[in-house]
C-alpha positions as CSV (number, residue, x, y, z in Angstrom):
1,X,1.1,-8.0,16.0
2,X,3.4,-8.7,18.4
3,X,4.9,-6.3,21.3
4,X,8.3,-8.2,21.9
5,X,11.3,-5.5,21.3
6,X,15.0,-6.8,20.9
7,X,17.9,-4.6,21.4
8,X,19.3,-4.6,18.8
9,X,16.1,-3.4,16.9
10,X,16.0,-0.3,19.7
11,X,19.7,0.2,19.1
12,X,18.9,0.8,15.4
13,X,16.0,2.6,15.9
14,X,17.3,4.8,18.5
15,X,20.5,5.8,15.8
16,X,17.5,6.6,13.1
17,X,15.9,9.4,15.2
18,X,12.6,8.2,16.3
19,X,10.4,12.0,16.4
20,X,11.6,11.8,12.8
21,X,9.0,9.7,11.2
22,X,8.7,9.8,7.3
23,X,-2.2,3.7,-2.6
24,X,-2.4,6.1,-5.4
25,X,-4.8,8.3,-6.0
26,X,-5.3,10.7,-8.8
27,X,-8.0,13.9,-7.9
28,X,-9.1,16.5,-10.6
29,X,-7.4,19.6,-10.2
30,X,-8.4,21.5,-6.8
31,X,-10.3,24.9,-7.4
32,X,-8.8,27.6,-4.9
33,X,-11.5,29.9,-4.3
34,X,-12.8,32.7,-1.4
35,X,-11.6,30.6,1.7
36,X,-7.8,31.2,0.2
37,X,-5.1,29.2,-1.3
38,X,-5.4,25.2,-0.2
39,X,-1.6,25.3,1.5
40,X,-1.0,22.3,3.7
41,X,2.3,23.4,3.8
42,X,1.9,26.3,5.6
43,X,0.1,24.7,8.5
44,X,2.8,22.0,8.5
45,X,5.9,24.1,9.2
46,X,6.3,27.0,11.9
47,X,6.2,30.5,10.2
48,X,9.8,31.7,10.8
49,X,10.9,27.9,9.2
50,X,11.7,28.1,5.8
51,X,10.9,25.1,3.5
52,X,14.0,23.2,2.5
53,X,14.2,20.9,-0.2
54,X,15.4,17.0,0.6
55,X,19.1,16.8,-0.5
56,X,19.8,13.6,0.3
57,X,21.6,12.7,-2.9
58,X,20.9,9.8,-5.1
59,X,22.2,6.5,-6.1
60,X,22.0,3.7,-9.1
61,X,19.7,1.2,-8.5
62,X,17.9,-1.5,-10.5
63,X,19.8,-4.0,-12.6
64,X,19.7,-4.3,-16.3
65,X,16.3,-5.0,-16.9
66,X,15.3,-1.8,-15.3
67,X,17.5,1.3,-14.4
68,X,16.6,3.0,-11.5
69,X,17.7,6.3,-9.6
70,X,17.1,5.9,-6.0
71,X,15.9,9.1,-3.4
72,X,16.0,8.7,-0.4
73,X,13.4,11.9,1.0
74,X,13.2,10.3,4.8
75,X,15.3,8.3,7.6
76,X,12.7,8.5,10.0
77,X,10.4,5.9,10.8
78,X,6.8,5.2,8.7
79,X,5.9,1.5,7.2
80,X,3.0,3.7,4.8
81,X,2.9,4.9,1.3
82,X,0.4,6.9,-0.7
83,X,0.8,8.8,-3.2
84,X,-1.5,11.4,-4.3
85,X,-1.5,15.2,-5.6
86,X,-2.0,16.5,-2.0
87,X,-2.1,20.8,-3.1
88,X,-3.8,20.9,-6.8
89,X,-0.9,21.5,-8.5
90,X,-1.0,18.9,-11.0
91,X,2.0,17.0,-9.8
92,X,1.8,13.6,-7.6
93,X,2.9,14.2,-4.0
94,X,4.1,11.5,-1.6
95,X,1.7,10.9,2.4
96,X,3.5,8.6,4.4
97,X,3.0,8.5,8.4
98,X,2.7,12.6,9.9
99,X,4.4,13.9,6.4
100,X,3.6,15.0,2.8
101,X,6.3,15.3,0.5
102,X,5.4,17.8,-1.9
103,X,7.1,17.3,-5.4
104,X,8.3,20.7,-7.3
105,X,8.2,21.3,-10.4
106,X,10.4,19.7,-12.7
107,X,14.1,21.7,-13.9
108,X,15.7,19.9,-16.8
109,X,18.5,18.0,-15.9
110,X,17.7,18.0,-12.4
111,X,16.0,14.9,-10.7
112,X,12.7,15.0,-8.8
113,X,12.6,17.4,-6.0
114,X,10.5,17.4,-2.4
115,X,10.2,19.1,0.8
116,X,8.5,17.7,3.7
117,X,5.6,19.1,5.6
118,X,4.0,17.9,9.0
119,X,0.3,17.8,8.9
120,X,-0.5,15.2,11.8
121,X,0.7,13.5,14.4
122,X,0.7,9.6,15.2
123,X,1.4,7.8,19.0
124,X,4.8,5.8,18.7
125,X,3.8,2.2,20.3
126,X,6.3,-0.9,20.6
127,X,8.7,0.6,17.8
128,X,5.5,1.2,15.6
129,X,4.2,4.6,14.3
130,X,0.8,4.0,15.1
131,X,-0.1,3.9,11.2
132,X,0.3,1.3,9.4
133,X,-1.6,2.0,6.0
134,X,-2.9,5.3,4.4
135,X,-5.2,5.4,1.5
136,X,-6.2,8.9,-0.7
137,X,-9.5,9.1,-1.3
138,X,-12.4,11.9,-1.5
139,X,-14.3,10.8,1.7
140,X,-16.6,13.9,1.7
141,X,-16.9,14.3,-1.9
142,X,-15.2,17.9,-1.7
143,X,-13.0,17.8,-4.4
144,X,-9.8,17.7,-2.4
145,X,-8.2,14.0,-1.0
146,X,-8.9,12.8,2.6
147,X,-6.7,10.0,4.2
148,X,-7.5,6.6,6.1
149,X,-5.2,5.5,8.0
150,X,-5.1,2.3,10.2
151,X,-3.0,0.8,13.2
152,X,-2.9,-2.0,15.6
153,X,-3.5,0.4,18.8
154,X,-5.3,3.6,20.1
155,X,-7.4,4.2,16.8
156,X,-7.7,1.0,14.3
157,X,-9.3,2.9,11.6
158,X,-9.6,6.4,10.9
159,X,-9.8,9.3,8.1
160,X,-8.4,12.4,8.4
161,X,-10.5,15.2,6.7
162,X,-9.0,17.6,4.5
163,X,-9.6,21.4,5.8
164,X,-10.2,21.8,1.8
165,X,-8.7,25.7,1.4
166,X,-9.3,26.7,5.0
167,X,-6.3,27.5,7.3
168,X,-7.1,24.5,8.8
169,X,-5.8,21.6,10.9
170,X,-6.6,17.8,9.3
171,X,-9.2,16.5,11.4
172,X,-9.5,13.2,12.5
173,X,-12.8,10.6,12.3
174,X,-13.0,7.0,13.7
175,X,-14.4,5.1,11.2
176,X,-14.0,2.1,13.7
177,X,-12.4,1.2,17.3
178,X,-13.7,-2.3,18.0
179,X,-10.5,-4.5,16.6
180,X,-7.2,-3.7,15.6
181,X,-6.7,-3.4,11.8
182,X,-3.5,-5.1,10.7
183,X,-4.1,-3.1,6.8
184,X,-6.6,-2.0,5.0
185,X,-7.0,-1.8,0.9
186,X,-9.0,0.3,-1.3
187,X,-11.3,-1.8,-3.7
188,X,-13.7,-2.2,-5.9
189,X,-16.3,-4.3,-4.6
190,X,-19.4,-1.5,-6.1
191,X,-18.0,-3.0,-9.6
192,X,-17.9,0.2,-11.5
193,X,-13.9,0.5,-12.3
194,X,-13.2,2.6,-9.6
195,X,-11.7,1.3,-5.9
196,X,-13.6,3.4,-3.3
197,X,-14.7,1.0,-0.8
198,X,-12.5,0.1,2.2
199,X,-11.9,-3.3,2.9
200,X,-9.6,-3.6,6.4
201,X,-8.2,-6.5,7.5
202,X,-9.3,-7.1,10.6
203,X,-6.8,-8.3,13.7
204,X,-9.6,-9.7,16.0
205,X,-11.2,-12.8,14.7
206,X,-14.0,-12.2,16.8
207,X,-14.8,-9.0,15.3
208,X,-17.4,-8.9,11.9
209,X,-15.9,-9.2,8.0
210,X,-16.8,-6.2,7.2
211,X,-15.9,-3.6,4.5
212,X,-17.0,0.5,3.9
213,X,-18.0,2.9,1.4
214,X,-17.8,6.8,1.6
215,X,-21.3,8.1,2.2
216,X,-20.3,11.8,0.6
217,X,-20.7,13.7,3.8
218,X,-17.9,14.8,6.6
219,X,-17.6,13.8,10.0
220,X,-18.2,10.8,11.7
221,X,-21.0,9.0,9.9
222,X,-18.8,9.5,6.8
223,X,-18.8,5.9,6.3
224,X,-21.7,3.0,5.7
225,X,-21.0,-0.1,7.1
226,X,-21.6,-3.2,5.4
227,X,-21.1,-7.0,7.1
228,X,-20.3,-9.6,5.5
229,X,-19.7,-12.4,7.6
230,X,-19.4,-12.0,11.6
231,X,-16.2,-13.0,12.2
232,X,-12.9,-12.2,10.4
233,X,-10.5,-14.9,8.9
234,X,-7.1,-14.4,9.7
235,X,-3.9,-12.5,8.9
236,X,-4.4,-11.6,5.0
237,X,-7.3,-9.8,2.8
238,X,-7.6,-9.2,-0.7
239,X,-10.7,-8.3,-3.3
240,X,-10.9,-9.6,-7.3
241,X,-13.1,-11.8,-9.4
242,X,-12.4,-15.5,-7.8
243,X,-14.7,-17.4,-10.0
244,X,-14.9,-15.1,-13.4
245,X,-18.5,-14.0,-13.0
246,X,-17.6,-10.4,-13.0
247,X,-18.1,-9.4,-10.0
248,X,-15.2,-8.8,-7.3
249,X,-15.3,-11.4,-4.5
250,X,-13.9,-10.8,-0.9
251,X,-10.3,-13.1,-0.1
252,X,-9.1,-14.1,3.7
253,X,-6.7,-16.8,4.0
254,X,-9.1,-19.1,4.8
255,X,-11.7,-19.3,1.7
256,X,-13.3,-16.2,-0.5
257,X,-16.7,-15.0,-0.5
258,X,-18.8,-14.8,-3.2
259,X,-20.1,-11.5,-4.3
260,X,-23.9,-11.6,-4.7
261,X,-25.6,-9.5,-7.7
262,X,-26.2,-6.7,-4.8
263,X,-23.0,-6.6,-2.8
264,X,-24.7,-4.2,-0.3
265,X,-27.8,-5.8,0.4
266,X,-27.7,-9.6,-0.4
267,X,-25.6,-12.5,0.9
268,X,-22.2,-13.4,0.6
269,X,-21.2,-17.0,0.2
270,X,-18.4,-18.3,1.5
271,X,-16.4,-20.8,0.4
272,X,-14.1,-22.1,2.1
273,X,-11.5,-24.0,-0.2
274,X,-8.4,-22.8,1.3
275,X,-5.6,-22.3,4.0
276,X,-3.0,-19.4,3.1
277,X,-1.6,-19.0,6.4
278,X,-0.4,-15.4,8.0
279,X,-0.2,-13.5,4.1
280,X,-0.7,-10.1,3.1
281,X,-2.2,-8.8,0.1
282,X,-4.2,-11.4,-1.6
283,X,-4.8,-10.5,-5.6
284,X,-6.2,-12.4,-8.1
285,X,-4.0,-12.6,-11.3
286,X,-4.4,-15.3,-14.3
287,X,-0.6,-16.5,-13.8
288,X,-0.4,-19.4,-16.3
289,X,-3.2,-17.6,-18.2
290,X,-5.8,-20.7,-19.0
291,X,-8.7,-18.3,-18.2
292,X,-9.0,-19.5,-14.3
293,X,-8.0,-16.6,-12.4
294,X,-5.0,-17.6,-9.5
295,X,-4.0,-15.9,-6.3
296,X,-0.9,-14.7,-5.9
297,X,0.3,-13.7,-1.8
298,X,3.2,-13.5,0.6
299,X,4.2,-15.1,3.8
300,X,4.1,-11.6,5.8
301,X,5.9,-13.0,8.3
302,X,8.0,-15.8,7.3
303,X,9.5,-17.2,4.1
304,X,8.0,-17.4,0.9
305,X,6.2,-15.9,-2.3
306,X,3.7,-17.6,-4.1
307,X,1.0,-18.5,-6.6
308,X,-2.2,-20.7,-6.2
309,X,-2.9,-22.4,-9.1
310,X,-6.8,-22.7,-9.2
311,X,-8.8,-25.5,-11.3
312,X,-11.8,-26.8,-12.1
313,X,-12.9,-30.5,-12.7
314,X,-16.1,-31.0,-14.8
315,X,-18.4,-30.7,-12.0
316,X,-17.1,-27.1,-11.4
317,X,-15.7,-28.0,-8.2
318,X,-12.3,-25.8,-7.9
319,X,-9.0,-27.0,-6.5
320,X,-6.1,-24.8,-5.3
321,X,-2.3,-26.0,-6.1
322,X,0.7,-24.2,-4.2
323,X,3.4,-23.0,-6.4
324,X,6.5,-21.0,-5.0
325,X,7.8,-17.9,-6.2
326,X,10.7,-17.7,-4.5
327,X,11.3,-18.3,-0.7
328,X,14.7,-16.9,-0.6
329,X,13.7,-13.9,1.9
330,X,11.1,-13.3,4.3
331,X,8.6,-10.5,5.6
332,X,7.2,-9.9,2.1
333,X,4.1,-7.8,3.9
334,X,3.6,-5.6,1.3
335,X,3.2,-6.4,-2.6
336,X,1.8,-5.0,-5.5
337,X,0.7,-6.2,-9.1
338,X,1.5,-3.7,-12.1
339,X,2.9,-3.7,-15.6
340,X,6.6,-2.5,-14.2
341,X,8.1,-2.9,-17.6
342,X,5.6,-2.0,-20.3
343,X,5.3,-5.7,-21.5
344,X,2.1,-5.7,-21.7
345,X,2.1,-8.0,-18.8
346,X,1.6,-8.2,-14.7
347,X,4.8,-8.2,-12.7
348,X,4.9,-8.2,-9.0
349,X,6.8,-6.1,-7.0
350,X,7.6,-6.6,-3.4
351,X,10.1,-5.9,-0.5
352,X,11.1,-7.3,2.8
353,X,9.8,-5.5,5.9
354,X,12.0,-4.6,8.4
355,X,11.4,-6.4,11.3
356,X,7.6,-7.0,10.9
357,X,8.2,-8.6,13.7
358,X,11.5,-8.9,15.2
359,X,11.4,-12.7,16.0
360,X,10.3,-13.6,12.7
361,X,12.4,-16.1,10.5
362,X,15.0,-14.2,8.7
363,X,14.4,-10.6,10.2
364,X,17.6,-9.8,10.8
365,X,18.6,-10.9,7.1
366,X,19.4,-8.0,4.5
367,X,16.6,-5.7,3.4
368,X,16.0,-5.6,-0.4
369,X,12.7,-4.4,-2.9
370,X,12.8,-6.6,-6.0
371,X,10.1,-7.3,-8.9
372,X,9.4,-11.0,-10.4
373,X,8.8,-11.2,-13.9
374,X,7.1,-14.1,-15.5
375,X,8.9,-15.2,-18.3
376,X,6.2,-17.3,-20.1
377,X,4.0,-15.7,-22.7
378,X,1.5,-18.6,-21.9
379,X,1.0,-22.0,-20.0
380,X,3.3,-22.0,-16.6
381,X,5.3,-19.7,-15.3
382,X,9.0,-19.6,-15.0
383,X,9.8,-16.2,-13.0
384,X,13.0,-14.1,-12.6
385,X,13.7,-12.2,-9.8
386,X,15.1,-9.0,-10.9
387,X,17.2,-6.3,-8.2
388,X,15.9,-3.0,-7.3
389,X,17.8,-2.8,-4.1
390,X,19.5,-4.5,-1.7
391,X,21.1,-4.6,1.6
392,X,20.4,-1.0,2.2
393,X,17.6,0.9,4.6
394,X,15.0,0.2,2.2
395,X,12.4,-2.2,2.6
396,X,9.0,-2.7,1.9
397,X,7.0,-1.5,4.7
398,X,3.3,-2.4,4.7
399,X,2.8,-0.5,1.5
400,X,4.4,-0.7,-2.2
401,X,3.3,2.2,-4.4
402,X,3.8,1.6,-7.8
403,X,2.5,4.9,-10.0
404,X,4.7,7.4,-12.7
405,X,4.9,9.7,-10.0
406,X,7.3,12.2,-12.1
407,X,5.0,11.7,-15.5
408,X,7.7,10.6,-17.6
409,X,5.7,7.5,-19.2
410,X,7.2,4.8,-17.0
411,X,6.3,3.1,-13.7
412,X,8.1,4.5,-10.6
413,X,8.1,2.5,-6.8
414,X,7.8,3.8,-3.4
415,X,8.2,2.3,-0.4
416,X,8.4,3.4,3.5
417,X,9.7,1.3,6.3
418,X,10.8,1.7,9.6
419,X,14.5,2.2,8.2
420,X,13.4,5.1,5.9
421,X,11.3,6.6,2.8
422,X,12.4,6.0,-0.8
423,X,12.0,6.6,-4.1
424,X,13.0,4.7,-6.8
425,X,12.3,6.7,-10.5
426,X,12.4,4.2,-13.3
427,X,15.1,5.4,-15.8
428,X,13.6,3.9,-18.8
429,X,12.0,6.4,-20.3
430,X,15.5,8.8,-20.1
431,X,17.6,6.0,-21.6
432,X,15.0,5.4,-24.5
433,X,15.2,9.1,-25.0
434,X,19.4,9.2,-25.1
């Protein structure tokens, strides 16, 4: 992470109000019982300040694949996204940096509707919001959705508890201060179907491989520690089944660890068969589907999106071939792996951070959030990028949600950034309709 600020970034960020700032989870419906009604909102406003709903008009987006309407709900600055119903009223809400966007209900003929509410507050540190991921998940095991959050500063990994129907500030727990945390992912490394361990990536490489499950009580031993390997591996992390044995491996740039039948108690191998470089997200996705799963990553801070094509002579030694996506932008920090356009098939959707650093290659070049199709139904893959927006404030932060968030049967995208919050609600399902 690096603390170098040019001026023109300070110019712009100066013009986009900097006090301004702006993962999906889905929890069963929240019981409101004697402590009273569970209203963030209320402690997130003053009490003479009435809640106003974000009017800041929409626009086209997409291209002809996919039709989107685009929202933007924030100009302020905040790189996170999660998206998760915050109140228990049935209806996905948006967390990104000190604000919750609470959806209202629906009004035919009238687009998705929010209003912002402050619930916390974040240090501002070398044109950062000090967080730079937030993940919704039931720490405590309440019933109601906590947040961890990470940054590169003051407090590298934290959860903030929900007051859960008490009149309440969020409180905040360190989970960890000994290393920055560049991000941090929710996974599945318990192997039941469910992502509820926390896997951070780690800034130090001094500092232990480590990951976290919730241990079902508040405060701060909320969290049991599990290490892995005593160092850390380098700018990237990711979690899936490397070597088809059903069980979900650990990924760094630099090899992948092999989950052992116990992933709490017994050893994790490491292998290490690979450089990615500085990446973000690692997933493992069968690209050119010949039942070897691939990795698929991005050059966080330079030029390039890309596939590893992995294979395996007769001695079951594996190989790892490069394959480029596309390496017409840079600062793809953020990506995310979903079925975008109800093929049946994975798509990835990404963005370009603004200024993930401002001396990167390419970061003053225009922002834009596009998804890559592959259009092979088998053996390799010939991908097309297709527009969702381009050379306006949106970017892609350090989080892509991907999620229905307005329950209309198709796939919407979120993403934060320093230049803004905004939604983009998939119009397929509207045109199918009409």
């Amino acid at each position: 992470m690096n603390k170098k600020r040019g001026p023109g970034r300070r110019n712009f960020l100066k013009s986009v109000g900097l006090g301004l700032p702006a993962g999906v989870m889905s929890m069963p419906a929240i019981s409101r019982g004697s402590g009273g009604v569970h209203d963030p909102a209320a402690r997130g406003r003053a009490k003479d300040e009435p809640a106003k709903i974000i009017d800041s008009g929409y626009a086209a987006a997409g291209d002809e694949a996919i039709p989107f309407r685009k929202h933007t709900l924030d100009l302020g600055i905040s790189e996170t996204v999660a998206v998760v119903d915050m109140n228990g009223d049935g209806r996905l809400d948006i967390v990104s940096g000190e604000n919750w966007y609470e959806q209202l209900a629906p009004t035919p003929g009238v687009a998705s509707r929010f209003i912002r509410h402050k619930f916390r507050e974040f240090p501002y540190t070398f044109d950062y919001l000090e967080d730079l991921s937030d993940l919704a998940i039931d720490v405590n095991g309440d019933g109601y959705p906590d947040l961890v959050s990470c940054s590169y500063w003051s407090k590298p990994l934290a959860w903030w508890e929900n007051p859960a129907g008490q009149r309440q500030p969020w409180r905040e727990h360190v989970i960890e201060s000994g290393s920055p945390v560049e991000f941090a992912f929710l996974v599945d490394l318990l192997n039941t179907g469910k992502p509820l361990q926390l896997l951070p990536q780690f800034g130090d490489p001094k500092f232990p491989l480590t990951w976290y499950e919730p241990a079902g009580r508040s405060g701060p031993d909320a969290w049991i520690k599990h290490e892995v390997s005593s160092k850390s591996y380098g700018h990237g992390i990711g979690a899936g089944d490397v070597n088809g044995d059903g069980r979900t491996d650990i990924i760094t740039p630099q090899g992948w660890f092999e989950a052992p039948p116990d992933p709490r108690h017994g050893e994790w191998s490491f292998h290490p068969d690979f450089d990615l470089g500085v990446v973000g997200f690692i997933y493992t996705h069968d690209v050119n589907r010949d039942g070897l799963p691939d990795l698929v990553t991005t050059a966080a801070h330079s030029y390039g999106i890309f596939w590893y094509e992995q294979k395996k002579d007769a001695a079951g030694k594996r190989t790892w071939t490069k394959h480029v996506i596309d390496d017409a932008w840079s600062q793809a920090h953020a990506m995310t792996l979903a079925d975008l356009n109800g093929d049946g098939r994975i798509e990835l959707v990404t963005g370009k951070r603004y200024y993930a650093h401002d001396h990167d290659p390419g970061a003053n070049e225009p922002l834009g959030i596009y998804w890559y199709e592959n259009l092979q139904s088998e053996g390799p893959p010939r991908w097309k990028r297709h527009l969702i927006d381009y050379s306006t404030r949106a970017g892609g932060g350090m989080q892509v949600a991907v999620v229905d968030i307005d329950h209309d049967g198709d796939l919407d995208v979120v993403v934060g950034g320093k230049s803004g919050l905004f939604l983009f609600e998939n119009l397929t399902s509207s045109h199918d309709a009409g």
